[in-house]
HTML snippet that shows the backbone in 3Dmol.js (N, CA, C, O; Angstrom):
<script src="https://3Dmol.org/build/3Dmol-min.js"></script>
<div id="view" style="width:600px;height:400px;position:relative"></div>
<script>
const pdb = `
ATOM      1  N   UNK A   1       5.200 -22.970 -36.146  1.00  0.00           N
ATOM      2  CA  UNK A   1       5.591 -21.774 -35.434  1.00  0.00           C
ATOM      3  C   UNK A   1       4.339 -21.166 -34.796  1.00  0.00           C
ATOM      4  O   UNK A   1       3.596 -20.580 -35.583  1.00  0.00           O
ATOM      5  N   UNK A   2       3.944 -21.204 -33.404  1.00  0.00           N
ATOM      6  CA  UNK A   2       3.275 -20.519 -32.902  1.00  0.00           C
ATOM      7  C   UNK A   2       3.113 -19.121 -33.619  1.00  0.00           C
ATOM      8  O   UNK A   2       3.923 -18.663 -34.425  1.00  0.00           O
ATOM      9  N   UNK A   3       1.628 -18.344 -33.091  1.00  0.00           N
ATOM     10  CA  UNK A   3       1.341 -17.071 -33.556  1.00  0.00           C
ATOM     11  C   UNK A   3       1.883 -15.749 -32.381  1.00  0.00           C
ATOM     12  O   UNK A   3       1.570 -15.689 -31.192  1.00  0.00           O
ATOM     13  N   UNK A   4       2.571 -14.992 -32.976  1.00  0.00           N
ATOM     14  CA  UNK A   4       3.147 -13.937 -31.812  1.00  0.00           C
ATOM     15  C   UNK A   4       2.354 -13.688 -30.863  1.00  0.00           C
ATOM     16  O   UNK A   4       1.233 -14.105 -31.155  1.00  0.00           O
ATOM     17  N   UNK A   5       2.392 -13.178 -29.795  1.00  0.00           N
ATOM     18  CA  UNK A   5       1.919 -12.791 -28.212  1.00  0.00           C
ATOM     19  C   UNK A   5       0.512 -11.916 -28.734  1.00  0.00           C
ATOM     20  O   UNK A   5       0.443 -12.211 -29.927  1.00  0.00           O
ATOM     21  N   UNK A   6      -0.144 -11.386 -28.555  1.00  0.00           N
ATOM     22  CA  UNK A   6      -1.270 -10.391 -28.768  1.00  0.00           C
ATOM     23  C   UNK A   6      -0.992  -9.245 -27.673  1.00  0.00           C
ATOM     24  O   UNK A   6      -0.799  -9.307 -26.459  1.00  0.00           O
ATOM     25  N   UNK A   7      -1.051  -8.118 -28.632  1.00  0.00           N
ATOM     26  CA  UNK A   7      -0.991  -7.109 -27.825  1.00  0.00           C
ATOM     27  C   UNK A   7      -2.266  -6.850 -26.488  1.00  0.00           C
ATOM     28  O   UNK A   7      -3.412  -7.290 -26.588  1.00  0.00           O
ATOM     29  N   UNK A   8      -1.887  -6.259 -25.596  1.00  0.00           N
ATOM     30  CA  UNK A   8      -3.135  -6.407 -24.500  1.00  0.00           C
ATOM     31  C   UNK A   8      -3.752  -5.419 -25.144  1.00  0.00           C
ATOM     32  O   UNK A   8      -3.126  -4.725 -25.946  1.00  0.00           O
ATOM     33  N   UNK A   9      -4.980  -5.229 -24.901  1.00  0.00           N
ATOM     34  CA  UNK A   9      -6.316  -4.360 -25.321  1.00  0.00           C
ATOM     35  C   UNK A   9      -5.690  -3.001 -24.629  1.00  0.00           C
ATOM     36  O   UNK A   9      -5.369  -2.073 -25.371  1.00  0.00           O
ATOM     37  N   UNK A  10      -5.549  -2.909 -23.441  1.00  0.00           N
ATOM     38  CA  UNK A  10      -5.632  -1.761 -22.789  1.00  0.00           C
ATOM     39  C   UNK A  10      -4.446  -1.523 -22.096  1.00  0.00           C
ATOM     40  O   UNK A  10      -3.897  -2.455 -21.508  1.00  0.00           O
ATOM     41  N   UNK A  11      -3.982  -0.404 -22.089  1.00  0.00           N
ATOM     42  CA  UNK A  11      -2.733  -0.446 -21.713  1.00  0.00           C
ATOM     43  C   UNK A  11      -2.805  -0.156 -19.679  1.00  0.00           C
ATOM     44  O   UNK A  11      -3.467   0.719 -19.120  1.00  0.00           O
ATOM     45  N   UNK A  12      -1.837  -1.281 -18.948  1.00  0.00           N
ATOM     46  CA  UNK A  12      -1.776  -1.283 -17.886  1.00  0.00           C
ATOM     47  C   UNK A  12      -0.693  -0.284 -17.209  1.00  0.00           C
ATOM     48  O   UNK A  12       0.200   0.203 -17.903  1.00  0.00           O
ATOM     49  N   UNK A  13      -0.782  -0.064 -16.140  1.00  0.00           N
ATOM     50  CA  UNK A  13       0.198   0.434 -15.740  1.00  0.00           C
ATOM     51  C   UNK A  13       0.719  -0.297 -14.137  1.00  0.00           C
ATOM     52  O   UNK A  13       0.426   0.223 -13.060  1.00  0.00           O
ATOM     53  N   UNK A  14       1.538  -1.592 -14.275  1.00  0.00           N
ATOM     54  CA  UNK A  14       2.029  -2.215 -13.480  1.00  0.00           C
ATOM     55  C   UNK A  14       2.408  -1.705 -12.305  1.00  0.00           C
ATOM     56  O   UNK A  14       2.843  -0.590 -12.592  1.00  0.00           O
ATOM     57  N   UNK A  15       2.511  -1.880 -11.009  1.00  0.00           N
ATOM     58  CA  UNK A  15       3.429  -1.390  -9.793  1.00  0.00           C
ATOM     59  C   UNK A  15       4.068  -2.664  -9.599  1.00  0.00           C
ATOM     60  O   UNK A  15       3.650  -3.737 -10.034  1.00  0.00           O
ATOM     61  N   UNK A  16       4.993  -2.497  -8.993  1.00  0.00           N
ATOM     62  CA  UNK A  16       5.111  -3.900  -8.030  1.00  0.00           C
ATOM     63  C   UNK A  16       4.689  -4.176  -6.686  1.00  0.00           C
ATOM     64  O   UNK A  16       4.697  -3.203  -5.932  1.00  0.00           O
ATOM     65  N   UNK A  17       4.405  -5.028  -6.322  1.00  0.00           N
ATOM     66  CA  UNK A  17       2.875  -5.834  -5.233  1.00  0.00           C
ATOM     67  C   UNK A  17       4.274  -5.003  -4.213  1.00  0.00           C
ATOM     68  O   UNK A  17       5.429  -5.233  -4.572  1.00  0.00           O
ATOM     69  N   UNK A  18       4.080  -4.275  -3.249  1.00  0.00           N
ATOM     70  CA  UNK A  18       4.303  -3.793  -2.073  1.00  0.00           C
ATOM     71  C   UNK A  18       3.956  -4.543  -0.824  1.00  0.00           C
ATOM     72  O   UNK A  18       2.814  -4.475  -0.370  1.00  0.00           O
ATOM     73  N   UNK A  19       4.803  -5.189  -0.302  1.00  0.00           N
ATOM     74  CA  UNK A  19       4.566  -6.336   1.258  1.00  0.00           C
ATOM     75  C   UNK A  19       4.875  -5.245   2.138  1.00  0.00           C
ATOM     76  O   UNK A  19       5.731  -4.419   1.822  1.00  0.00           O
ATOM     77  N   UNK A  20       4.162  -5.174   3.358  1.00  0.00           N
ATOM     78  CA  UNK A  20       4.284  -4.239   3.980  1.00  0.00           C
ATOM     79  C   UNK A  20       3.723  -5.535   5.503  1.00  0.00           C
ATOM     80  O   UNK A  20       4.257  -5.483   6.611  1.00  0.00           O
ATOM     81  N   UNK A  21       2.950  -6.236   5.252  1.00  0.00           N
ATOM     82  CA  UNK A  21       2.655  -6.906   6.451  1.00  0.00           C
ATOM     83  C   UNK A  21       3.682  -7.980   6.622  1.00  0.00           C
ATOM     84  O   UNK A  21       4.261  -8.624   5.746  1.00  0.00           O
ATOM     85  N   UNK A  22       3.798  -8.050   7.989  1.00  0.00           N
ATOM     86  CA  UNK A  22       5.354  -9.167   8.222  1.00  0.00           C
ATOM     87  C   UNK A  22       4.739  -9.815   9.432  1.00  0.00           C
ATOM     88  O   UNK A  22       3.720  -9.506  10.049  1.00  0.00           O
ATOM     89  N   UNK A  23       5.738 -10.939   9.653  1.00  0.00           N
ATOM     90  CA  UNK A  23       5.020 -12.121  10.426  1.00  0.00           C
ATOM     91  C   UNK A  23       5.872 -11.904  12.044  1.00  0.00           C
ATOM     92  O   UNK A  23       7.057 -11.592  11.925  1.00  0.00           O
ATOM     93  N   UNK A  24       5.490 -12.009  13.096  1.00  0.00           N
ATOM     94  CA  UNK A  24       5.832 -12.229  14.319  1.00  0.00           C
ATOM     95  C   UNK A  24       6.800 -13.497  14.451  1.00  0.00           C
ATOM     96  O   UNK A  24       7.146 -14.092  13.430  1.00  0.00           O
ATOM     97  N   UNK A  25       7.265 -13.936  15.806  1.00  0.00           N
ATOM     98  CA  UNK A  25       8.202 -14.722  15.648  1.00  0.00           C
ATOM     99  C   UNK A  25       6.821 -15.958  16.557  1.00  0.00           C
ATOM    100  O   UNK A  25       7.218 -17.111  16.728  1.00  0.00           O
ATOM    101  N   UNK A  26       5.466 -15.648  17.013  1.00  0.00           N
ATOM    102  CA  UNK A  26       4.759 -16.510  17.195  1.00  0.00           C
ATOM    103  C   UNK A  26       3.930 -16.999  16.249  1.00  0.00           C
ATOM    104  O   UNK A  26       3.148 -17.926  16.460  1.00  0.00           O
ATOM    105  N   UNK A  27       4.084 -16.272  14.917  1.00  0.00           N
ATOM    106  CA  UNK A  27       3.272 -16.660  13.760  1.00  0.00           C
ATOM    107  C   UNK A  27       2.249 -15.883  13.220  1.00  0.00           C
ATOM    108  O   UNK A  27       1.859 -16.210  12.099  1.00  0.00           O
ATOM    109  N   UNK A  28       1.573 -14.642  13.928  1.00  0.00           N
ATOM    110  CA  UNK A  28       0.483 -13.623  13.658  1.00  0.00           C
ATOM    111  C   UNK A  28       1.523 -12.972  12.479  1.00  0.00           C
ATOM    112  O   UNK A  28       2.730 -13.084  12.265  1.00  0.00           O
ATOM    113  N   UNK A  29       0.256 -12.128  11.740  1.00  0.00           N
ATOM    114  CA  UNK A  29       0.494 -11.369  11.010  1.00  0.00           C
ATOM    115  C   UNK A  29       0.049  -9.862  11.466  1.00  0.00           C
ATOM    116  O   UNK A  29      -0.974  -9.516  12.058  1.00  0.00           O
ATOM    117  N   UNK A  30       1.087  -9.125  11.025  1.00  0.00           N
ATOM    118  CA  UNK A  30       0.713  -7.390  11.518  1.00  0.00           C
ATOM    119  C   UNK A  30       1.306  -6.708  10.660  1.00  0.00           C
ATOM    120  O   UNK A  30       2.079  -7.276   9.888  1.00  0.00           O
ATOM    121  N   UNK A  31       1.110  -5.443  10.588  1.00  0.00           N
ATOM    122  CA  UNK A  31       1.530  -4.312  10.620  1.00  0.00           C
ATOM    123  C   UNK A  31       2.016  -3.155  11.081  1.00  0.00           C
ATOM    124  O   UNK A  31       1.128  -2.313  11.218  1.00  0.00           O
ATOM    125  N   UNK A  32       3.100  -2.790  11.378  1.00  0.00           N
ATOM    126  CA  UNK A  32       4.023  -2.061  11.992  1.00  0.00           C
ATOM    127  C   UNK A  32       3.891  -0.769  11.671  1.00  0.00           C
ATOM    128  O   UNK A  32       4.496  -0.240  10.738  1.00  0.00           O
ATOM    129  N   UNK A  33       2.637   0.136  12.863  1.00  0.00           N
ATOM    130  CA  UNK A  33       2.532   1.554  12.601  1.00  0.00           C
ATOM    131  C   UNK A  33       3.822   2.423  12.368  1.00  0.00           C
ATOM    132  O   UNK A  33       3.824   3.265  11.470  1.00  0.00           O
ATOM    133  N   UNK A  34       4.985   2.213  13.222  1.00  0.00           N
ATOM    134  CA  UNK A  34       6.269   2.953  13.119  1.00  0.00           C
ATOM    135  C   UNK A  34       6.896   2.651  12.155  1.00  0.00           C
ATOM    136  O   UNK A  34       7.995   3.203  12.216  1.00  0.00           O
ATOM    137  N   UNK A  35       6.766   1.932  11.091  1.00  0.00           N
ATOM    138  CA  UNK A  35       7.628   1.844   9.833  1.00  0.00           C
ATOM    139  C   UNK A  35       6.865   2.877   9.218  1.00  0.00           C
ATOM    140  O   UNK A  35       5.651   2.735   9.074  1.00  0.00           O
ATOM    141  N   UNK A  36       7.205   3.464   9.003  1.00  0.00           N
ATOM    142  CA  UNK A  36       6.639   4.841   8.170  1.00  0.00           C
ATOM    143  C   UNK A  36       7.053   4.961   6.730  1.00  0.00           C
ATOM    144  O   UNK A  36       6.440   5.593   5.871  1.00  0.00           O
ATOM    145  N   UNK A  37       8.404   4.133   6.532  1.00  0.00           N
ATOM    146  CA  UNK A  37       8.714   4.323   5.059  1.00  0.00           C
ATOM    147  C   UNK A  37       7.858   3.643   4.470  1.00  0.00           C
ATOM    148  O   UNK A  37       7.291   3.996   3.436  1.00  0.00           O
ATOM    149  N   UNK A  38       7.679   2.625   5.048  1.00  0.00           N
ATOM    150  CA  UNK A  38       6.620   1.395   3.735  1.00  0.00           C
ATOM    151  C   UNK A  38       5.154   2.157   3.621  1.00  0.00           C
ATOM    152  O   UNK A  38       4.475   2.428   2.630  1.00  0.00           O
ATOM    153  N   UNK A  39       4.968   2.359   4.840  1.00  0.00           N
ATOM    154  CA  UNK A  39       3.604   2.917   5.424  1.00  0.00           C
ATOM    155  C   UNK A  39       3.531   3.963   3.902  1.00  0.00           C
ATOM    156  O   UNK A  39       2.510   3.716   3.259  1.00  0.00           O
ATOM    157  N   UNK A  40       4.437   5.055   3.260  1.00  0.00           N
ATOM    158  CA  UNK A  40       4.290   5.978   2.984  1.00  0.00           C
ATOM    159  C   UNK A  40       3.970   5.490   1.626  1.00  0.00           C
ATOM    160  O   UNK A  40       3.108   6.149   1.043  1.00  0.00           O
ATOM    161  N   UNK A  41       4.594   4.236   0.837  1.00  0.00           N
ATOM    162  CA  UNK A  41       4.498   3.918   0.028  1.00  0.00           C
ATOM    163  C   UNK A  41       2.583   3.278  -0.381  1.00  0.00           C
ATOM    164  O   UNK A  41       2.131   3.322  -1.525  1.00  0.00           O
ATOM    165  N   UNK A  42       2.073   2.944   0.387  1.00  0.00           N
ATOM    166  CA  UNK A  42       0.918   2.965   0.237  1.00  0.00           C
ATOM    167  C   UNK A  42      -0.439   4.423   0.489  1.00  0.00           C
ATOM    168  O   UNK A  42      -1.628   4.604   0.753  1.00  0.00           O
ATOM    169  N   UNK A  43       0.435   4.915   0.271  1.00  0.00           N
ATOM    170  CA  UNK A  43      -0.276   6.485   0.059  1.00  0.00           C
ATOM    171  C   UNK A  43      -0.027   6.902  -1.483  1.00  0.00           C
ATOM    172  O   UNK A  43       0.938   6.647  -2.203  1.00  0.00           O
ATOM    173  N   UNK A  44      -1.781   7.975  -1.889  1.00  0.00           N
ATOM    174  CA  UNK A  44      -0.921   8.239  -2.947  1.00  0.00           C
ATOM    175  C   UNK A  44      -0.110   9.896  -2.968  1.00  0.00           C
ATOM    176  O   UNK A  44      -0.031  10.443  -1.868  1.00  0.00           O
ATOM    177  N   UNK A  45       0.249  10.368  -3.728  1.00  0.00           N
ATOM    178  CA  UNK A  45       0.697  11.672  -4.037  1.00  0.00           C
ATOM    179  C   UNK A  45      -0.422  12.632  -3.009  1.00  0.00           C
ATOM    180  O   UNK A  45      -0.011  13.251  -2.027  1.00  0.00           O
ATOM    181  N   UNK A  46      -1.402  12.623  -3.298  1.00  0.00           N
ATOM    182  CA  UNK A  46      -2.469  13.387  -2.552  1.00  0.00           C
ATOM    183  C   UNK A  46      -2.719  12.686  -0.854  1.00  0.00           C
ATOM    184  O   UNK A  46      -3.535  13.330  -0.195  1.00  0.00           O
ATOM    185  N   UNK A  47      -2.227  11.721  -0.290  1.00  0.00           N
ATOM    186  CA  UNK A  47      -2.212  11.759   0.613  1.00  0.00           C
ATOM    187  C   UNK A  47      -3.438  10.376   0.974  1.00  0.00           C
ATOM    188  O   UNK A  47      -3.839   9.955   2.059  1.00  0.00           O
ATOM    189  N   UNK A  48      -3.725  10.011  -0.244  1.00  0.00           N
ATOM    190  CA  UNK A  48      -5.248   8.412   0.080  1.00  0.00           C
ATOM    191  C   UNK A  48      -4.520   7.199   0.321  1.00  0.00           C
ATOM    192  O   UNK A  48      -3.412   6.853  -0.091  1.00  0.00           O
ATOM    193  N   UNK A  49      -5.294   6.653   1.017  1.00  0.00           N
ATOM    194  CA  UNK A  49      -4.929   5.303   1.051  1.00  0.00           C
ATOM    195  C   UNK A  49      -4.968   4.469  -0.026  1.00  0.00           C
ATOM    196  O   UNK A  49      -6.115   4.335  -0.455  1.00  0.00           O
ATOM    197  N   UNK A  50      -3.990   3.754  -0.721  1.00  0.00           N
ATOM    198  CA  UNK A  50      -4.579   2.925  -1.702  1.00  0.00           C
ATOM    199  C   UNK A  50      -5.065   2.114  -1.907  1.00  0.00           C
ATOM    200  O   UNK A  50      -4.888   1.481  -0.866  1.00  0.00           O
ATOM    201  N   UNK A  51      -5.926   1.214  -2.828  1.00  0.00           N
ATOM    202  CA  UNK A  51      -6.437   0.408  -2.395  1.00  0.00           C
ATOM    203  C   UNK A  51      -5.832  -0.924  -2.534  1.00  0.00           C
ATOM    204  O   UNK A  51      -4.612  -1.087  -2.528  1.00  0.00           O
ATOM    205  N   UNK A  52      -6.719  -1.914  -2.663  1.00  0.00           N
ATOM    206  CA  UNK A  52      -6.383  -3.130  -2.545  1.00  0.00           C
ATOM    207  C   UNK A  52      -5.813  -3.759  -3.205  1.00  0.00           C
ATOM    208  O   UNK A  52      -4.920  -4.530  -2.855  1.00  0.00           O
ATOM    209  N   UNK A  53      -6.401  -3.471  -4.870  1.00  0.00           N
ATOM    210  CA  UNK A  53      -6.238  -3.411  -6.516  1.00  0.00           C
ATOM    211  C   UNK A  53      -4.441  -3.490  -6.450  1.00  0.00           C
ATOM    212  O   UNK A  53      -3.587  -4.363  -6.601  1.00  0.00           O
ATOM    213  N   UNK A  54      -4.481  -1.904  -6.104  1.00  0.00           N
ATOM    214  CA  UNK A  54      -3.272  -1.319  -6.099  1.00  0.00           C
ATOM    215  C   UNK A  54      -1.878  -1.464  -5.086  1.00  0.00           C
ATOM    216  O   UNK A  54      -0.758  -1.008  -5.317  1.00  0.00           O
ATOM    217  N   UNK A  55      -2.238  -2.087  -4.141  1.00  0.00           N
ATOM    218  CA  UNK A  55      -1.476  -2.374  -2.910  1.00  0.00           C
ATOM    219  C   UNK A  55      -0.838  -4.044  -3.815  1.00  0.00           C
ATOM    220  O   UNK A  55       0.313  -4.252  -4.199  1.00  0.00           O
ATOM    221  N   UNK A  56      -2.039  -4.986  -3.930  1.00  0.00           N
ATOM    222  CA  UNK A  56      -1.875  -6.202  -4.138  1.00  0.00           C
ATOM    223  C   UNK A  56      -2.019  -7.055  -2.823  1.00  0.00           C
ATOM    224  O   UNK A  56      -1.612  -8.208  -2.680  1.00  0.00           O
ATOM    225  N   UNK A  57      -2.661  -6.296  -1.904  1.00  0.00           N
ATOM    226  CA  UNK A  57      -3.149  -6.641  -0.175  1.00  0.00           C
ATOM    227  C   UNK A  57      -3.936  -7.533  -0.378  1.00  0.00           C
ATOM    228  O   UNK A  57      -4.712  -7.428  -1.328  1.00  0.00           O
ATOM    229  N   UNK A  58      -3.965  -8.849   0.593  1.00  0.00           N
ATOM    230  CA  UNK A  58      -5.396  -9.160   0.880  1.00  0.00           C
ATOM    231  C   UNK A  58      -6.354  -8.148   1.946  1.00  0.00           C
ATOM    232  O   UNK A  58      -5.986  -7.240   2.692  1.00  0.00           O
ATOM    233  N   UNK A  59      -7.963  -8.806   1.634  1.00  0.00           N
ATOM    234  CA  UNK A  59      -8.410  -7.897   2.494  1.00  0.00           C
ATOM    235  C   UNK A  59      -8.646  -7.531   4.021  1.00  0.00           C
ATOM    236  O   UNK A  59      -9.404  -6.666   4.460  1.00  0.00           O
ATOM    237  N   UNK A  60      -7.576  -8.647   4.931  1.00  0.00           N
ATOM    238  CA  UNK A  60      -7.420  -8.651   6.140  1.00  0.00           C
ATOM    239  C   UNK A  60      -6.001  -7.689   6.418  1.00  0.00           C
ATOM    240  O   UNK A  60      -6.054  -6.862   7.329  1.00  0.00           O
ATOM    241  N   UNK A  61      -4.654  -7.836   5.551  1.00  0.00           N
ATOM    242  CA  UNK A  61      -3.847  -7.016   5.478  1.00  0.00           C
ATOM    243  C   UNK A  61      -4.269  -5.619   4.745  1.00  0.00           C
ATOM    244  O   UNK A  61      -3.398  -4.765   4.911  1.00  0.00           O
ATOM    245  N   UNK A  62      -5.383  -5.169   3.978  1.00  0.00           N
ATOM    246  CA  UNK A  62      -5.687  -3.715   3.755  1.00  0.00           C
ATOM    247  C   UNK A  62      -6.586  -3.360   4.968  1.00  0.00           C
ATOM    248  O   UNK A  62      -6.789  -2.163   5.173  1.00  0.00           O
ATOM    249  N   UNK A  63      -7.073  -4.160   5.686  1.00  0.00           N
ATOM    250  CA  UNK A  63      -7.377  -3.269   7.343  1.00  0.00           C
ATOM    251  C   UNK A  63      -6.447  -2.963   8.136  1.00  0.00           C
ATOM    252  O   UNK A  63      -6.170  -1.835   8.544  1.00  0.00           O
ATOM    253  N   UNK A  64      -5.891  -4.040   8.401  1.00  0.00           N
ATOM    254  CA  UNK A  64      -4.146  -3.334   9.287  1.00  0.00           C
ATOM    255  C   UNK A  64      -3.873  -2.636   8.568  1.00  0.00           C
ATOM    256  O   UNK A  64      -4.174  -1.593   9.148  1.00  0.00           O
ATOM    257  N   UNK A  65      -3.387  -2.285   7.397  1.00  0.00           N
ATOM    258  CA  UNK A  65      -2.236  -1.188   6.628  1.00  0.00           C
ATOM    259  C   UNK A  65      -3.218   0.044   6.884  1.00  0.00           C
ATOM    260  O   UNK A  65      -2.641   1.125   6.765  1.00  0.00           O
ATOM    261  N   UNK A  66      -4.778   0.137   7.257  1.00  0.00           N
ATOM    262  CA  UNK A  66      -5.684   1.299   6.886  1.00  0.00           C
ATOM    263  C   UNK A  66      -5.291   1.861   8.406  1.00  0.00           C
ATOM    264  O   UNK A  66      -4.896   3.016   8.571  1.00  0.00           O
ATOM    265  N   UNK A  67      -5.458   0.836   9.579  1.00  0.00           N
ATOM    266  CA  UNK A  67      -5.322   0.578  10.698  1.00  0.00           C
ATOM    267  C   UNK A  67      -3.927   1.618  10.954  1.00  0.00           C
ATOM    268  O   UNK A  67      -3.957   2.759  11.415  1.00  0.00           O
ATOM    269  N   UNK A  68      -2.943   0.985  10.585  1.00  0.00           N
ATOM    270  CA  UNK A  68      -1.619   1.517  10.883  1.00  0.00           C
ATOM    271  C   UNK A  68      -1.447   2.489  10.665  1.00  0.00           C
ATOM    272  O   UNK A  68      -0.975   3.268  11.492  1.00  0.00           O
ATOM    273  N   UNK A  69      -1.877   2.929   9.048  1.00  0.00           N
ATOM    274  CA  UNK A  69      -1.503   4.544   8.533  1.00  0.00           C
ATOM    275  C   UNK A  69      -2.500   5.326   9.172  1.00  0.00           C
ATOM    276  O   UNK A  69      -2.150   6.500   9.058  1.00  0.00           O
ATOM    277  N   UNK A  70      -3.859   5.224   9.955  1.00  0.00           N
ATOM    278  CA  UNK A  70      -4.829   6.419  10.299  1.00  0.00           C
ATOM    279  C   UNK A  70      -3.565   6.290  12.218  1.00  0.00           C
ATOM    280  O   UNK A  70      -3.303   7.424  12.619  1.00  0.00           O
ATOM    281  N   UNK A  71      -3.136   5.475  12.868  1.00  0.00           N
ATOM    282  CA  UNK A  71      -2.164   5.435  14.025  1.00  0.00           C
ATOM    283  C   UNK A  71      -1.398   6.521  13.992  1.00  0.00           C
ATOM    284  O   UNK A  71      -1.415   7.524  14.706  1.00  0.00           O
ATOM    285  N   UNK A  72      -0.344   6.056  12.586  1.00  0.00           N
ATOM    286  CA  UNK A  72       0.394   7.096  12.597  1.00  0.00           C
ATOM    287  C   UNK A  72       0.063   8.333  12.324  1.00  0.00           C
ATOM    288  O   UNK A  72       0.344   9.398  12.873  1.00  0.00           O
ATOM    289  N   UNK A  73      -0.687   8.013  11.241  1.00  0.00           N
ATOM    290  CA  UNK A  73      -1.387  10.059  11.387  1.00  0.00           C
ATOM    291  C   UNK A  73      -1.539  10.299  12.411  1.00  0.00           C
ATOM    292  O   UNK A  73      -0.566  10.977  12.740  1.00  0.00           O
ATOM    293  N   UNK A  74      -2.522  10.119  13.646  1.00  0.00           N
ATOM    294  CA  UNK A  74      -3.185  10.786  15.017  1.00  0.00           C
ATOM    295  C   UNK A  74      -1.835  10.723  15.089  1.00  0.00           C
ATOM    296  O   UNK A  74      -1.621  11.843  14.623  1.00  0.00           O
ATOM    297  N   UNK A  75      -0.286  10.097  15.406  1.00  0.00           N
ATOM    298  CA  UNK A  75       1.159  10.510  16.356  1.00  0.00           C
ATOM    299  C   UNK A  75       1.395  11.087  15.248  1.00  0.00           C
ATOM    300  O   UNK A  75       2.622  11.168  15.187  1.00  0.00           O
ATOM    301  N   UNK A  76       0.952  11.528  14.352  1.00  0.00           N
ATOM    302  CA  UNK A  76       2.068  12.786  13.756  1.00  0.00           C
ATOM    303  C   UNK A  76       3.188  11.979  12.862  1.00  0.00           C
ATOM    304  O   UNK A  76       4.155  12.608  12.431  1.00  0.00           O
ATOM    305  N   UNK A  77       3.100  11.128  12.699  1.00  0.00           N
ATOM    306  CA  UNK A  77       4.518  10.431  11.501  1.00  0.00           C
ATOM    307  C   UNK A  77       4.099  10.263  10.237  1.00  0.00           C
ATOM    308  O   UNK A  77       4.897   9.856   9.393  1.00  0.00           O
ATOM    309  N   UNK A  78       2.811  10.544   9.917  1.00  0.00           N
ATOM    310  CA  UNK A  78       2.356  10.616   8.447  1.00  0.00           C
ATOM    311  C   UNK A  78       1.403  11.999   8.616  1.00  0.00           C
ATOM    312  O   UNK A  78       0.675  12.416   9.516  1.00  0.00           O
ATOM    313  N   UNK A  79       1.824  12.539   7.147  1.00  0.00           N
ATOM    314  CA  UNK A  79       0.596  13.615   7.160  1.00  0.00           C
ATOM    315  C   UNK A  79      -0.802  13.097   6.662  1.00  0.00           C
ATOM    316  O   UNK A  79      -0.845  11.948   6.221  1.00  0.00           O
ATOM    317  N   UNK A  80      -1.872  13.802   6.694  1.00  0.00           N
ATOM    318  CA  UNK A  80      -3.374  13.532   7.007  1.00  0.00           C
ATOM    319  C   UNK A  80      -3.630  14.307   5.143  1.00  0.00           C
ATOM    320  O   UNK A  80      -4.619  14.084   4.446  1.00  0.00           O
ATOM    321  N   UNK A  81      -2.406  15.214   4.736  1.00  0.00           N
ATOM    322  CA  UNK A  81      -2.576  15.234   3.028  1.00  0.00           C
ATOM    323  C   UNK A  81      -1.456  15.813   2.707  1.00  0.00           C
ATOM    324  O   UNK A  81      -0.787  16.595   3.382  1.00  0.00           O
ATOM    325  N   UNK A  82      -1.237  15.344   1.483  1.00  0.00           N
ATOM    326  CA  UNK A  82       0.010  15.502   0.866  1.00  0.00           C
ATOM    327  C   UNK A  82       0.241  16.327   0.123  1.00  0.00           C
ATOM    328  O   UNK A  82      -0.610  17.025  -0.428  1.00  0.00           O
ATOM    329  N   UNK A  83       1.714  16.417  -0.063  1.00  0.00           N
ATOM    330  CA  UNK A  83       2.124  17.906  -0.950  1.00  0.00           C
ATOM    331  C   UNK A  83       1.589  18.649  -0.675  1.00  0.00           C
ATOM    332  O   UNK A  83       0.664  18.565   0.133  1.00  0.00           O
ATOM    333  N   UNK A  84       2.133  20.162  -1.510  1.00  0.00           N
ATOM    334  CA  UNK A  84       1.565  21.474  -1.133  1.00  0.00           C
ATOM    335  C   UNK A  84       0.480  22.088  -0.490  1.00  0.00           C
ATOM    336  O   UNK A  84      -0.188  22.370  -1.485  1.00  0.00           O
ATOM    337  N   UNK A  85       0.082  22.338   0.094  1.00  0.00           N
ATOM    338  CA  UNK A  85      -1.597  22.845   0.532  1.00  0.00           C
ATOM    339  C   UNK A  85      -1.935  24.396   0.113  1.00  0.00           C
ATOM    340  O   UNK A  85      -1.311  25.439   0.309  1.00  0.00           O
ATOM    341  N   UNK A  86      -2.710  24.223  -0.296  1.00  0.00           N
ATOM    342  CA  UNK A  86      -2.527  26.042  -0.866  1.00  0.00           C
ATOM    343  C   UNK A  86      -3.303  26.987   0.614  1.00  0.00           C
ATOM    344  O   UNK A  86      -3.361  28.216   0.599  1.00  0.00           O
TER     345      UNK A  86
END
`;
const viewer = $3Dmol.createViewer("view");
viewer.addModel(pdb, "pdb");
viewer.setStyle({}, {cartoon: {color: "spectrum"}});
viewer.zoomTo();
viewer.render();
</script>
């Protein structure tokens, strides 16, 4: 009988990997400033970009996604910080 699983050392706190970059019908990869819902999901509560860690991005898709969300901020479809402002 095998020995039970080992508890992990440190406790994680999982997301699930968020795809946000999608493929063209010529084969490039991008990111779509006007999707704003996904866009929003890589923000945090305070309004940061997240990172890479946390996205599960490579680091050519966390420049477009940085790319896309500072777009939509300058047009106004994402705010520049989140929640309340005192």
């Amino acid at each position: 009988m095998p020995p039970p699983p080992r508890k992990p050392r440190f406790q994680t706190f999982q997301r699930p990997k968020i795809r946000v970059a999608k493929i063209s019908s010529k084969g490039k990869v991008y990111v779509d400033y006007k999707d704003v819902e996904s866009l929003k999901k890589m923000l945090s509560i305070n309004g940061k970009i997240l990172s890479r860690k946390r996205t599960g991005a490579s680091a050519a898709e966390q420049r477009m996604i940085t790319d896309a969300i500072k777009r939509a901020r300058f047009l106004g479809m994402l705010p520049y910080v989140g929640g309340s402002v005192l």
